[in-house]
N, C-alpha and C positions, 0 to 999 in steps of 0.2 A: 287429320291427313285425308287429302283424297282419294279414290280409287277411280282412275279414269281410263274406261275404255277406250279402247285405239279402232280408228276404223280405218282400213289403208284402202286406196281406190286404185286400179290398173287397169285401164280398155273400158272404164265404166264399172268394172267388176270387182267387189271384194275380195283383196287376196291377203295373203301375209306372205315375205318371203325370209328367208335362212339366213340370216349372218349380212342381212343385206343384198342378198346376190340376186340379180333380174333370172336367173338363170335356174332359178331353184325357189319356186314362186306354185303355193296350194290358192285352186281356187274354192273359195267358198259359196255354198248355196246364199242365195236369198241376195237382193237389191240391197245396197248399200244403206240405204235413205230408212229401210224397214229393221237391218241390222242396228243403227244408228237408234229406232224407237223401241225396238225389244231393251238394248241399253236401258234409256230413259225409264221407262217403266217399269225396272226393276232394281231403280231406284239413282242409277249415276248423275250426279250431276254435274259432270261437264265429260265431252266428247273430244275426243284428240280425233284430229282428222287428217290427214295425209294423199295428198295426190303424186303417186308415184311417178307419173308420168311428168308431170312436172320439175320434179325435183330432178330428174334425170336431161333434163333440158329441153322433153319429145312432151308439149303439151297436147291432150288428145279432148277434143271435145264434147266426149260422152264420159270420160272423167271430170270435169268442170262443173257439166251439167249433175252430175250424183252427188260430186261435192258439196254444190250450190244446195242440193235439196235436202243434202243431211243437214248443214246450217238451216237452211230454213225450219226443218221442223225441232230441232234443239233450241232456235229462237220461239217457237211456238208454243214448248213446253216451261218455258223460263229459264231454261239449263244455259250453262256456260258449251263453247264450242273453240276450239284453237286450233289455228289452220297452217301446215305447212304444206312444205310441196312448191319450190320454184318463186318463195317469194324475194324476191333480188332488185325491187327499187320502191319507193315512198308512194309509186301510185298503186302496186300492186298488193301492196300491206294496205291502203286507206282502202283499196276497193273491196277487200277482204273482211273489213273491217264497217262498211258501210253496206254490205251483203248480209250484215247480221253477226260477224262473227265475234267474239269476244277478244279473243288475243290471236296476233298474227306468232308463228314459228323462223326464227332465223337462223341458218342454217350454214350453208353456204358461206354465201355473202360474207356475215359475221366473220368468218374467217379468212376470205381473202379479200376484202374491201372494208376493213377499219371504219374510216372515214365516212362512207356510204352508209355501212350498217349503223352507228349515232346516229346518224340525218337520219333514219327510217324508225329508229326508238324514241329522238323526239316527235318527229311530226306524227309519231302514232300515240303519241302521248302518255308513252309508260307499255301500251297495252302488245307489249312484245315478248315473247320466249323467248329464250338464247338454244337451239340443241349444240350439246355437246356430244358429239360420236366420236367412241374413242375406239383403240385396237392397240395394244400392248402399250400404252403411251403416249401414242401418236394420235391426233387429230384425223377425221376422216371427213371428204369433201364430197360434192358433187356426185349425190346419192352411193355415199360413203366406197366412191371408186377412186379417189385420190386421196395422197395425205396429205396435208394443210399442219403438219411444225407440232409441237410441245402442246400437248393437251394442256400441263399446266401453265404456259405464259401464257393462252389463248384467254384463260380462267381467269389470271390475275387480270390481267388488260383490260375484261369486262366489268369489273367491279364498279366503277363510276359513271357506267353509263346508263340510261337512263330506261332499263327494262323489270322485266315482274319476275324474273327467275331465270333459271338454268335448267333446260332437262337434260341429263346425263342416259348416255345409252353406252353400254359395253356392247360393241357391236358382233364381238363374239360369242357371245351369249345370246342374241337376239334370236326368237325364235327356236331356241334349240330348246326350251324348258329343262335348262340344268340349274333354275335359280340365278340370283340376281347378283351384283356385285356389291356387296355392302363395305369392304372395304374401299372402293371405288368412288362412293357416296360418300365416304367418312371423309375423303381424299378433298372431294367436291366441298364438301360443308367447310371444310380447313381454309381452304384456298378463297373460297368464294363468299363475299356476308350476307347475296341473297340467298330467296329460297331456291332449293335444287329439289327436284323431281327424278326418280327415279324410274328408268325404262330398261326392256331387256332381262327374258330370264323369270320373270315371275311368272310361278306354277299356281300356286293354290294361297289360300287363306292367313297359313304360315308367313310364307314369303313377304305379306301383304303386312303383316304383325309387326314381321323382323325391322322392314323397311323403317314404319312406323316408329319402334322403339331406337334406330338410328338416326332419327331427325329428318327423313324425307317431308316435303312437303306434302306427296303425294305421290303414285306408281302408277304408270302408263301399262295395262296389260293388253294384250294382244290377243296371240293364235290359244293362249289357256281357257280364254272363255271363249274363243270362237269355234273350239273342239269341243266343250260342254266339260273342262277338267277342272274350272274355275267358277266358285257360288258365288256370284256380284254381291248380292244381297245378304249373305254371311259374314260375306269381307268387309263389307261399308260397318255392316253391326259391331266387327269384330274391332277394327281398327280404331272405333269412337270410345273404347274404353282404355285406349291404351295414353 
C-alpha cells in the first residue's frame, strides 16, 4: 500500500482546508514545490497534488505555475504525481499529463457528465483517478459545494470504465484528524472491483496500518504531516509489512 502525501495549492500557497470549506483554509510555511521535495526525500513515492483554485472553477495563475513545478520536480525524482483540481475536458487531463504528470484526478465532471468523463479515461488511456467525495451518502461536487446523487450508484456506474482507481474521501472527516473512515472504504471496496484509495482523517502511523489491513490501495494524508503529527518514513516502513 502507498502512503501518499497530499499537497493542495491556493493563491500559489500551501494550504489545507476543514471539511472542504474555502472559508476555513491553514496556511502553510514553505513553497509548495519545496514541500512537495521534503515529501520525496523522505521517501514517498507518489505526490497527490490538488489546485484548489481550480477545482472551485477561479483558476489562478500562481497556482498553476506551483503546480506545474511540484510535477516537475516529482518527474525529476522518478516519483509518481496525480493531478487534480479543475480537470473537466480530454485536453486538460492530456495537457496534465504531457506536463509530467502520472495520472490525472476526476472529480467533478465524473459526476455530472458521464459521457464526458469515459471520453477523458480513454483518451488518457487508463491513467485517471476517479475522487469520490462523500458526506452522509451523498456525492459532493464542485469543490465539494454541491451534491451530485447516491455515492453508491456514482460507484457502481464507474466500474467499467476505463480508469486506475477510486479515491474515496469522507469529506467530514477531512482535515479534522479524527481518523479515517474504514467502514466507508470497506463500503468502496464492496461496490467497486478497482482499486480505492483512501483520503480524509488520517492522523498518524496507525491509521495508515488500519487502512492497509482494510484493503486500501493506498492513503492520501494531508494537514498530519504538514503539522509535523505524521512520520512519512515510519509509515511507508510500517505498512510494507502488513
Amino acid at each position: 500500500m502507498q502512503i501518499i502525501p497530499a499537497v493542495d495549492v491556493r493563491g500559489g500557497r500551501t494550504v489545507r482546508l476543514m471539511q472542504g470549506d474555502y472559508g476555513r483554509e491553514t496556511v502553510f510555511d514553505g513553497e509548495p514545490v519545496d514541500i512537495a521535495r521534503g515529501f520525496i526525500d523522505a521517501g514517498a513515492g507518489r505526490i497527490h497534488l490538488v489546485d484548489l483554485d481550480a477545482a472551485r472553477g477561479e483558476p489562478d495563475e500562481r497556482s498553476r505555475t506551483a503546480a506545474l513545478a511540484v510535477v516537475a520536480v516529482a518527474r525529476e525524482a522518478g516519483r509518481e504525481v496525480e493531478v487534480g483540481g479543475g480537470v473537466r475536458s480530454a485536453e486538460a487531463a492530456l495537457a496534465w499529463l504531457d506536463a509530467g504528470a502520472t495520472y490525472v484526478v476526476l472529480g467533478s465532471v465524473a459526476m455530472r457528465d458521464p459521457v464526458l468523463a469515459r471520453h477523458i479515461c480513454e483518451s488518457a488511456d487508463g491513467r485517471v483517478l476517479i475522487a469520490l467525495d462523500v458526506s452522509d451518502g451523498e456525492a459532493r461536487a464542485e469543490g465539494w459545494t454541491e451534491g451530485a446523487g447516491s455515492a453508491d450508484q456514482l460507484l457502481a456506474s464507474w466500474n467499467d470504465w476505463n480508469a486506475a482507481g477510486v479515491i474515496y474521501t469522507d469529506t467530514d472527516r477531512d482535515g479534522m484528524m479524527g481518523g479515517p473512515d474504514l467502514d466507508g472504504l470497506a463500503r468502496c471496496r464492496f461496490i467497486y472491483g478497482g482499486p480505492v484509495f483512501l483520503s480524509g482523517g488520517v492522523r498518524n502511523t496507525d491509521d495508515a496500518v488500519a487502512a492497509a489491513e482494510h484493503g486500501a490501495a493506498g492513503v492520501v494524508v494531508g494537514r498530519a504531516l504538514l503539522q509535523g503529527e505524521f512520520d512519512l518514513r515510519e509509515a511507508i516502513e510500517a505498512v510494507a509489512d502488513v
